[in-house]
N, C-alpha and C positions, 0 to 999 in steps of 0.2 A: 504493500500500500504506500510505503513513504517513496519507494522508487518513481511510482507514476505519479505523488503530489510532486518528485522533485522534476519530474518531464513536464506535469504542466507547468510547472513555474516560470520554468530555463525557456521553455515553447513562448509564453506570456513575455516574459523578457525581451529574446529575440526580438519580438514584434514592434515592441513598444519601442528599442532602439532601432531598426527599420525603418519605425512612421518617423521620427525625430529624424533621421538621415534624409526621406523623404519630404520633409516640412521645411527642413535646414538646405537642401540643393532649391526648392522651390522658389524661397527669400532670396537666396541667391542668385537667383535668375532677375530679381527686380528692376527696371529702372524707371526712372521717374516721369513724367510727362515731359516733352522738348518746348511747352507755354504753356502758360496761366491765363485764362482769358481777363482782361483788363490791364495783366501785369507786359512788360517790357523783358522779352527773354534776351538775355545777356551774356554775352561767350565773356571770354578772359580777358580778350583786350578791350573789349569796351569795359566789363569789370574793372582791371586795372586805369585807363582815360578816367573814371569816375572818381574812384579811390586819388588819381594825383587832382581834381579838381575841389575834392574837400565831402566826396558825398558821406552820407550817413549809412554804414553799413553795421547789418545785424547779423548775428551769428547764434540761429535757432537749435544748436547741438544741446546734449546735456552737458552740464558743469563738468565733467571726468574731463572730456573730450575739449571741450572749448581752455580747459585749465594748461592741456597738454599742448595743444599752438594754434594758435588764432588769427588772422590777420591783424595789425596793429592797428588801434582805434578803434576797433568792431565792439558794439555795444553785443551784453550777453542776453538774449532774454529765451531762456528754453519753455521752446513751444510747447511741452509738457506742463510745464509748472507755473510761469513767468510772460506769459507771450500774452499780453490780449493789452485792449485798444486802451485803457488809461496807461500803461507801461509805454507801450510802442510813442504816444503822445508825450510823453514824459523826455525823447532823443529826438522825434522828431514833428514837422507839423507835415498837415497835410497833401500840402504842394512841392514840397521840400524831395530832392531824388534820394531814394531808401536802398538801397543792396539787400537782398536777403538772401543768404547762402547757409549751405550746411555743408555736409561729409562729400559730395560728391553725387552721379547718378544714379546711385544704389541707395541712396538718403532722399523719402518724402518728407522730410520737412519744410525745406525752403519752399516746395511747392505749397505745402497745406498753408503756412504761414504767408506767403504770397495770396493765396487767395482771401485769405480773411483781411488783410491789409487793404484789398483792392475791395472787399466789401462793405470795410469800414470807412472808405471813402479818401483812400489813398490815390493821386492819380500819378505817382511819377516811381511807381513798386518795380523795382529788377528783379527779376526772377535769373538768381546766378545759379544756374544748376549743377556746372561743374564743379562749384563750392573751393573748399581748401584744400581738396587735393588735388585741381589742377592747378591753383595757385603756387602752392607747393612745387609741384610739380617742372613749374615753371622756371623757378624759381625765385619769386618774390618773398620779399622779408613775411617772416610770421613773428609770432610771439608766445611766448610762455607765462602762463600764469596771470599775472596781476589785473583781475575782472573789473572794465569798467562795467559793472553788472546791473541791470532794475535785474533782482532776484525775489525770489519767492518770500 
């Protein structure tokens, strides 16, 4: 009897690390929408043209990630905890050009946070979708640590 409790178990098991393998390739298949209707979708170099003109960029990651490197100046407000329209108004007004970027094309935030922006009646919302890791990428300066943060 304790043989076949330990075959369904190990059977159960299997399975359950399977659907996890299945659920984890699947995310990783994601990428994000290429526009935001209302928002302004923005490759890198216009990102960066914005950024040397003084614009206001948000960086909707969670705290771990935005702690770890950020673009310099990027106000923190994570779209989980921290993102809604008296914070957002608290960095910038509403005619004012806003950046919003996250992790990259495998990251919906800047998109989800782009749309709320543009429904709160933002009219001048970047949707950077390539975020910080093409910036990175690029190689433009980022930053460690020190949050200018609206936080939770």
């Amino acid at each position: 009897m304790k043989l076949k409790t330990l075959i369904k178990s190990s059977v159960v098991l299997l399975l359950g690390i399977f659907a996890i393998g299945i659920v984890y390739a699947e995310e990783s298949e994601y990428r994000s929408p290429e526009s935001v209707d209302g928002a302004i979708s923005t490759s890198l170099e216009q990102a960066r043209a914005l950024y040397d003109q003084g614009a206001v960029f948000v960086d909707v990651r969670n705290p771990r990630l935005y702690a770890k490197k950020h673009i310099p100046g990027a106000f923190h407000l994570d779209l989980k905890y921290s993102f809604d329209e008296e914070k957002l108004a608290a960095v910038a007004t509403k005619d004012q050009p806003i950046v919003i970027y996250c992790s990259g094309v495998k990251c919906s935030r800047s998109y989800r946070a782009s749309e709320k922006a543009v429904s709160w009646g933002y009219t001048k919302v970047h949707y950077f979708r390539g975020g910080i890791v093409d910036w990175k990428k690029a190689g433009y300066p980022v930053e460690v640590s020190e949050q200018k943060a609206i936080s939770k």
